[in-house]
Structures are given as C-alpha cells and as structure tokens.
C-alpha positions in Angstrom: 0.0 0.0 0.0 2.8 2.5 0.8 4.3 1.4 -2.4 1.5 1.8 -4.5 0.7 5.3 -2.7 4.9 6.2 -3.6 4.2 5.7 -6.7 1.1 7.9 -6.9 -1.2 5.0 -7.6 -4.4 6.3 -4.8 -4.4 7.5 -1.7 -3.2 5.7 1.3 -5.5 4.5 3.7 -4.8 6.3 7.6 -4.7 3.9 10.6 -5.6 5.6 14.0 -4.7 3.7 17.1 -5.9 5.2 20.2 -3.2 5.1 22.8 -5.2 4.9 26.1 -4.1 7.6 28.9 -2.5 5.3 32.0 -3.8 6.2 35.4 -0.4 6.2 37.0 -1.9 7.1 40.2 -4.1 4.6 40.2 -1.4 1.9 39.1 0.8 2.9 42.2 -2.0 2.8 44.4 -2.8 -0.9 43.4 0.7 -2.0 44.9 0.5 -0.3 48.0 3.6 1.3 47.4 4.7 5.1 48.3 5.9 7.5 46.1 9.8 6.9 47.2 9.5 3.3 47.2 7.4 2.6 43.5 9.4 5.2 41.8 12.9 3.0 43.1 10.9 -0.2 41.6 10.0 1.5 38.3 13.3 2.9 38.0 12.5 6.2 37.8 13.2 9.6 40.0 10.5 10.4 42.6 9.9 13.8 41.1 9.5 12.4 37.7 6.3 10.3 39.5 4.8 12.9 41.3 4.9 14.9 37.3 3.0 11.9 35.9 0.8 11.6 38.6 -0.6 15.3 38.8 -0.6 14.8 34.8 2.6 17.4 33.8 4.3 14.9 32.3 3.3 11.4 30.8 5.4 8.5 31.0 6.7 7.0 27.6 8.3 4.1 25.9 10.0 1.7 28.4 8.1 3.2 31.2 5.0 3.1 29.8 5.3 -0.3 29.5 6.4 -1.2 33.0 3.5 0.3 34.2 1.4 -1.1 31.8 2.3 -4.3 32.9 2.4 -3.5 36.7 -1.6 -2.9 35.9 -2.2 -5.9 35.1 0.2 -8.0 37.4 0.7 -5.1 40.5 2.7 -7.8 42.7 5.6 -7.2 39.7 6.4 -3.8 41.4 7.4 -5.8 44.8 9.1 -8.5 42.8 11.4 -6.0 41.3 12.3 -4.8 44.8 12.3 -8.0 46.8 10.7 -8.4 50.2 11.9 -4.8 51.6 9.2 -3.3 49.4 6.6 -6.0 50.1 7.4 -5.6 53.9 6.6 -1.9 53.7 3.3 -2.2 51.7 2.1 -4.3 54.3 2.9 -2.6 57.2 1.3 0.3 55.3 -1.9 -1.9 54.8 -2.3 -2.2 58.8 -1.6 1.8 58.9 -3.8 2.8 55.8 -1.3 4.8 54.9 -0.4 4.1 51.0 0.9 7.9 50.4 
C-alpha cells in the first residue's frame, strides 16, 4: 500500500490507534507502594512520578510499558524490589497509609 501510494497510484488509507491515557496514580496505588518506594521499583526519580501523577508529564516508551504491565500484574512492582518493598506495603496496609 505505501508502495503503490509512492508511486502515486491512490491515496493511502490512515490507521488511527488510540493510545489509552495510564492512570499512574491509580497503578501505584494498586501496589500499596509510596511514592519513594514505587518510583525506586519503576526505576525512575520520585519527582518524575509525582509529574505523571498530577498529569505534567506522561510516561513514555519503556516506562509506559512497565506500568502497563504492573496494571495488570501489581505484585511485579514488589518482585522488582524484593521483600523490603513488600514488607513496607504491608505494614502500610495495617496503617492505611499508601501515600
């Protein structure tokens, strides 16, 4: 099709693909996790979260796809720092504190 639309041979036909917006928040708040402590799983500085939660910034390629999958599997962000960052989660499930 490109080919054919090179060579001017018709028009080419447009493809939209709607990239849905990721609740980043949301994602973080699934693992129980605080700011410091899912921004050290994710790789990512702190301040670079708090952008993509309040909605400054949005997170792209590699990133987006970490958190993409943490969505779906939220337990991946406490794999990826061991039992320190599981130990914390659940200590902040007996405070209700998740901040």
């Amino acid at each position: 099709e490109a080919l054919a639309y090179a060579r001017g041979e018709g028009p080419a036909e447009i493809h939209k693909i709607e990239v849905p917006q990721l609740d980043v928040r949301g994602i973080r708040a699934s693992t129980g996790l605080s700011q410091a402590d899912f921004a050290r799983s994710i790789g990512v500085d702190e301040t670079t979260l708090r952008n993509w939660e309040l909605g400054r910034q949005r997170p792209e390629g590699n990133a987006r796809v970490l958190l993409a999958m943490i969505a779906k599997d939220p337990q991946i962000a406490h794999r990826a720092m061991g039992g320190e960052a599981a130990d914390r989660a659940g200590d902040a499930e007996l405070t209700g504190n998740t901040s």
